[in-house]
C-alpha positions as CSV (number, residue, x, y, z in Angstrom):
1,X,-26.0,-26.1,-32.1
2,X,-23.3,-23.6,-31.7
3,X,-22.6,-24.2,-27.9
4,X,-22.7,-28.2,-28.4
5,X,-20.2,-27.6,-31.6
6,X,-17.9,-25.8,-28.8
7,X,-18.0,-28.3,-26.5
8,X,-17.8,-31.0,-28.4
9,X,-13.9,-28.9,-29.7
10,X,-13.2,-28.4,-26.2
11,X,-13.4,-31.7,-25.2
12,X,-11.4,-33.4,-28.5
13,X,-8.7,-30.6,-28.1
14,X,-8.7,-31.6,-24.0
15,X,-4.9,-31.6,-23.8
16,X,-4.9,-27.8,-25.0
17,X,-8.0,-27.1,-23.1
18,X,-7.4,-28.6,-19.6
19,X,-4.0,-26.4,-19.0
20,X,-5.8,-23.8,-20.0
21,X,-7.9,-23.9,-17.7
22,X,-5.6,-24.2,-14.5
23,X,-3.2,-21.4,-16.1
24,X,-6.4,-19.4,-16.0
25,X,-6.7,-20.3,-12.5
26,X,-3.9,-19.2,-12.1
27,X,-3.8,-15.7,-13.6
28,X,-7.0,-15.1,-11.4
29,X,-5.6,-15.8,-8.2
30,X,-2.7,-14.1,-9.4
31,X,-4.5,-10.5,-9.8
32,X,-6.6,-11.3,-7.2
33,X,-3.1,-11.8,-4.5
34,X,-1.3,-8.5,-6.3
35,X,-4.4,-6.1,-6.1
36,X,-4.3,-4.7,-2.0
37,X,-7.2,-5.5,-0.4
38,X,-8.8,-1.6,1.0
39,X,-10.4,-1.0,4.2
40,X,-13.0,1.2,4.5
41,X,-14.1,3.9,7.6
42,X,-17.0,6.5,8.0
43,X,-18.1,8.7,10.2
44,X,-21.6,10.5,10.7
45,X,-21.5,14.4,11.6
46,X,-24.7,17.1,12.1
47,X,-24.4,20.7,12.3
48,X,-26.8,22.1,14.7
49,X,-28.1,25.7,16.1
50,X,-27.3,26.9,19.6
51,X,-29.8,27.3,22.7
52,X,-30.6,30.3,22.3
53,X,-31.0,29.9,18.2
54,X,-28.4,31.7,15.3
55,X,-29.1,35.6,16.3
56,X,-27.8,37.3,19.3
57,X,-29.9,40.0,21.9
58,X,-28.6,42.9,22.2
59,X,-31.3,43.8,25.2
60,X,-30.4,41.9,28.5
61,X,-33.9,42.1,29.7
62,X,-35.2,40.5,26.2
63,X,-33.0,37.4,26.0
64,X,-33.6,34.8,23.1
65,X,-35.5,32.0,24.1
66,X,-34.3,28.8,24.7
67,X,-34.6,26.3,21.5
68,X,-34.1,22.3,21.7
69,X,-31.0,22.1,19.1
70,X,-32.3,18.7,17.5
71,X,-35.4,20.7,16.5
72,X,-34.4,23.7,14.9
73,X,-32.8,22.2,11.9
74,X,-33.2,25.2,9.5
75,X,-31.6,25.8,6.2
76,X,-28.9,27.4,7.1
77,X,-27.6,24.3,8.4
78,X,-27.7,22.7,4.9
79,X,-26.2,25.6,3.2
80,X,-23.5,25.6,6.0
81,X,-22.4,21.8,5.5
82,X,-22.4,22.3,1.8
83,X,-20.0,25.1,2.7
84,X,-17.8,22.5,4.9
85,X,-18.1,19.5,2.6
86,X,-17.1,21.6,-0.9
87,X,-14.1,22.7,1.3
88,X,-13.0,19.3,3.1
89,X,-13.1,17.8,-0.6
90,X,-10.7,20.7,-2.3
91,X,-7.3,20.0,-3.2
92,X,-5.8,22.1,-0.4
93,X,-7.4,20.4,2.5
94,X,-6.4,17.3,0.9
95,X,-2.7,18.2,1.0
96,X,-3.1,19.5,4.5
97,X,-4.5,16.5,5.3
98,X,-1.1,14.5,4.1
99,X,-2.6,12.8,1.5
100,X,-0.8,13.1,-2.2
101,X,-2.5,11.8,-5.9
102,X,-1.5,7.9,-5.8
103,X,-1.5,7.4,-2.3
104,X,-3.1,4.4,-1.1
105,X,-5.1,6.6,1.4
106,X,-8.1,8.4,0.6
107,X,-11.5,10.1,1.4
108,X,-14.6,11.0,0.5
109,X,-17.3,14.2,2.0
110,X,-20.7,14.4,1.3
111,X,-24.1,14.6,2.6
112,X,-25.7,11.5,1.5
113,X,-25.3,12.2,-2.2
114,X,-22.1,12.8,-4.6
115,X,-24.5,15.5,-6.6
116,X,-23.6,18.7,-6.1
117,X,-26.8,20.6,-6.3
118,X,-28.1,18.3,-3.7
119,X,-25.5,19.4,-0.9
120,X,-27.5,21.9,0.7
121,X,-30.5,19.2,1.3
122,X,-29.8,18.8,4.9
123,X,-27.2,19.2,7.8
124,X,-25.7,15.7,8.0
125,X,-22.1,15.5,6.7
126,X,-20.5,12.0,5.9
127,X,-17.2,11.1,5.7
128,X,-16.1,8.4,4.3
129,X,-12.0,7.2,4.3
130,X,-10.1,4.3,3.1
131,X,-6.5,2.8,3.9
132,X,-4.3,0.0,3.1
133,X,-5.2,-1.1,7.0
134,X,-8.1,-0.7,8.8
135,X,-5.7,1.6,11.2
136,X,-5.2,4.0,8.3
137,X,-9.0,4.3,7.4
138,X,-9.8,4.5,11.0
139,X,-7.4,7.3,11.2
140,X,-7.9,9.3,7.9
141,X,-11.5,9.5,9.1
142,X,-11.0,10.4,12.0
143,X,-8.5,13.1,11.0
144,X,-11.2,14.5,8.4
145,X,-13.9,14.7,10.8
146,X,-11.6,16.8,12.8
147,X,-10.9,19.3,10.1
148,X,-15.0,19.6,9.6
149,X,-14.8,21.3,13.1
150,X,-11.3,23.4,12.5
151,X,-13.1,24.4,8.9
152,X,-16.8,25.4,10.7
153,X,-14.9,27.3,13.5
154,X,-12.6,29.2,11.1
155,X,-15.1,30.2,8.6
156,X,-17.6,31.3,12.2
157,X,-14.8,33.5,13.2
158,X,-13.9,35.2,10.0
159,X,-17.7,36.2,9.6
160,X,-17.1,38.1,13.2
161,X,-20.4,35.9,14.1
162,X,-21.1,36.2,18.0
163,X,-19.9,33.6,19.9
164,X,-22.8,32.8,21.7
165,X,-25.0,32.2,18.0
166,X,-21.8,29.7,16.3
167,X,-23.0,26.3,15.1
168,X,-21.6,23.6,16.8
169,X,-20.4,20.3,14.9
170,X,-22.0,17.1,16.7
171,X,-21.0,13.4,15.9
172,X,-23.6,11.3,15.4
173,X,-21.5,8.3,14.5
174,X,-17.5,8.0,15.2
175,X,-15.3,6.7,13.0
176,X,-15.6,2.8,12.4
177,X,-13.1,0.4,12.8
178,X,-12.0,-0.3,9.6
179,X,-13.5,-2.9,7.5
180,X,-12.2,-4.9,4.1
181,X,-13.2,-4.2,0.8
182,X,-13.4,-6.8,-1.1
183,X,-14.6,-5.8,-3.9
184,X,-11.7,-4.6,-5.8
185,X,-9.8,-7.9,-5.7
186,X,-12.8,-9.4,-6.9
187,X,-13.3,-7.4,-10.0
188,X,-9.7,-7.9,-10.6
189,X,-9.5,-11.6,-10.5
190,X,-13.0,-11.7,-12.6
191,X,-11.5,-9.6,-15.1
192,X,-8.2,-11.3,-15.4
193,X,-10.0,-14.8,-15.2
194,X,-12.6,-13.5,-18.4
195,X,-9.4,-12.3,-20.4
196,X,-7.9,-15.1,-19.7
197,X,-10.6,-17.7,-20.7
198,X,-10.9,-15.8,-23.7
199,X,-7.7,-16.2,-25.0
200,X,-7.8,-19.8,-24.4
201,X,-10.7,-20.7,-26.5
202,X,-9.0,-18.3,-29.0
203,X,-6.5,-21.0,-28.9
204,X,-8.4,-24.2,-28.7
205,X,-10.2,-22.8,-31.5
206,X,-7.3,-21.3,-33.7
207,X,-5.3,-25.0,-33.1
208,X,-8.9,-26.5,-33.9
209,X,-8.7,-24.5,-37.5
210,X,-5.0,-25.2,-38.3
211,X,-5.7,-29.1,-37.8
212,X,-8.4,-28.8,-39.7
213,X,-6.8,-27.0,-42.6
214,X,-3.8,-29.3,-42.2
215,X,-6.4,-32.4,-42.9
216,X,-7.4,-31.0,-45.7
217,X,-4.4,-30.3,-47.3
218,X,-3.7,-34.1,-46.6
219,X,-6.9,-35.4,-48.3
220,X,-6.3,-33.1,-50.9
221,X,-3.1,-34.2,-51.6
222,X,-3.9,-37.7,-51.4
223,X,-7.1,-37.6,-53.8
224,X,-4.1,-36.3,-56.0
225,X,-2.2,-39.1,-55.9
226,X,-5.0,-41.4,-56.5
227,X,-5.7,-39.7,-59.8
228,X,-2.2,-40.8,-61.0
229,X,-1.1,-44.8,-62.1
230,X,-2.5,-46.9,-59.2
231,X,0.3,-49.2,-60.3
232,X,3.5,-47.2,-59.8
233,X,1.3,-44.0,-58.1
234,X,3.0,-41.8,-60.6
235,X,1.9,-40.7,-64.3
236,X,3.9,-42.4,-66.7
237,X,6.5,-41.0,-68.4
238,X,6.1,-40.8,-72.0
239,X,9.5,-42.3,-73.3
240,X,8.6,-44.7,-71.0
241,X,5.1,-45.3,-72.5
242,X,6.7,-45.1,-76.1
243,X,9.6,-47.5,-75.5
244,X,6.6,-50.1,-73.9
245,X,4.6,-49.8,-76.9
246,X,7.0,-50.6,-79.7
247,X,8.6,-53.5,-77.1
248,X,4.6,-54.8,-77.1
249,X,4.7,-54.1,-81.1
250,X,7.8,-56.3,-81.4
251,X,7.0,-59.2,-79.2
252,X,3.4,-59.4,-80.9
253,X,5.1,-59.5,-84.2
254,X,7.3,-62.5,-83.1
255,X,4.5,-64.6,-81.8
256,X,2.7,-64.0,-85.4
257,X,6.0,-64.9,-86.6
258,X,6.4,-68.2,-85.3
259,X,2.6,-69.1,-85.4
260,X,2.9,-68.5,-89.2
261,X,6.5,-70.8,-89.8
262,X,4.8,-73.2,-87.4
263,X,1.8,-72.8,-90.1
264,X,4.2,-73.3,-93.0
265,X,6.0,-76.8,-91.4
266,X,2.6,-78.6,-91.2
């Protein structure tokens, strides 16, 4: 009953409905031309063990043996990209990386999952970046991927590990070309498109009650005049009434008057 009730307003009130709806049109494409458009990179990287495993023999004649890299994915390697993610994600590589708080550029490090006691599940490192161009994401990617290696050799070296036991950084997937988000815009044009047809029942419905209130007062008013003299429309004044009464008196008296002489003649 409700919904019909809102129609049936919408469509009496259709001069204040019908610009309504184009300036709501309008205000969505609006926010959905201001708001950039984002482009979005990633990038796959794996950490994984040397040939001859993480430990180093110190007896020539008892070298290590030789182990296939892609199956000696031990837990080290989780704990070690945890290490590299929690690091590439800090404030500091951030600013080394050239990217300030507001900038249009930005990225993202993890191994699958944003949950922090998760990091240490497995090996695979993910980077994700984002630029006003698909240039820029392509290249803040890129660049972060880069500092995955410069971090896993720095903290290798500072541990004095043997060169022939440091794990190497592999890319499994190079940074993408970068690719529109849409999704952004989007929200912002639904958003300002809701608001906007909000406001504009609001008003189809607030002009709807102030006609209404405004009839009222009319019918009111009028059901007020009725009550008066339907003559004149007005009450009438009581001199007035008084002055009518004895005029009535005196022309009544006449006539008795002048039937009685005429009375008297016969």
């Amino acid at each position: 009953m409700d919904f019909w009730r809102t129609v049936v307003v919408l469509f009496r009130r259709w001069y204040i409905t019908v610009p309504a709806f184009f300036a709501t049109l309008g205000l969505a494409a609006a926010a959905y031309s201001v708001v950039p458009v984002q482009y979005e990179s990633g990038s796959v990287l794996v950490l994984t063990t040397p040939l001859t495993g993480g430990t180093e023999s110190t007896n020539p004649n008892v070298p290590n043996p030789v182990t296939n890299p892609l199956m000696d994915f031990t837990q080290g390697l989780g704990l070690t990209a945890s290490i590299i993610i929690q690091q590439l994600n800090s404030g500091e590589t951030a600013s080394a990386l050239g990217i300030v708080p507001g900038d249009t550029t930005t990225y993202g490090v993890n191994n699958g999952t944003t949950n922090p006691e998760l990091l240490q599940s497995g090996p695979f490192i993910f980077v994700d970046g984002k630029g006003a161009s698909p240039e820029a994401a392509q290249d803040i990617t890129k660049r972060v991927s880069d500092m995955a290696a410069v971090i896993l050799a720095q903290r290798q070296k500072e541990l004095k590990a043997p060169s022939s036991t440091h794990i190497e950084l592999q890319v499994v997937v190079p940074p993408t070309a970068g690719q529109p988000l849409l999704g952004s815009p989007k929200r912002a044009a639904a958003a300002a498109g809701a608001l906007a047809a909000l406001v504009s029942l609001a008003a189809v419905y607030g002009f709807e009650s102030l006609m209404v209130h405004r009839r009222r007062r009319r019918e009111a008013k009028q059901r007020s005049t009725d009550d008066k003299d339907p003559v004149t429309n007005a009450a009438p004044h009581p001199d007035r009434a008084v002055g009518v009464t004895a005029i009535g008196a005196r022309n009544g008296r006449s006539r008795e008057l002048v039937h009685s002489g005429g009375a008297a003649e016969e």
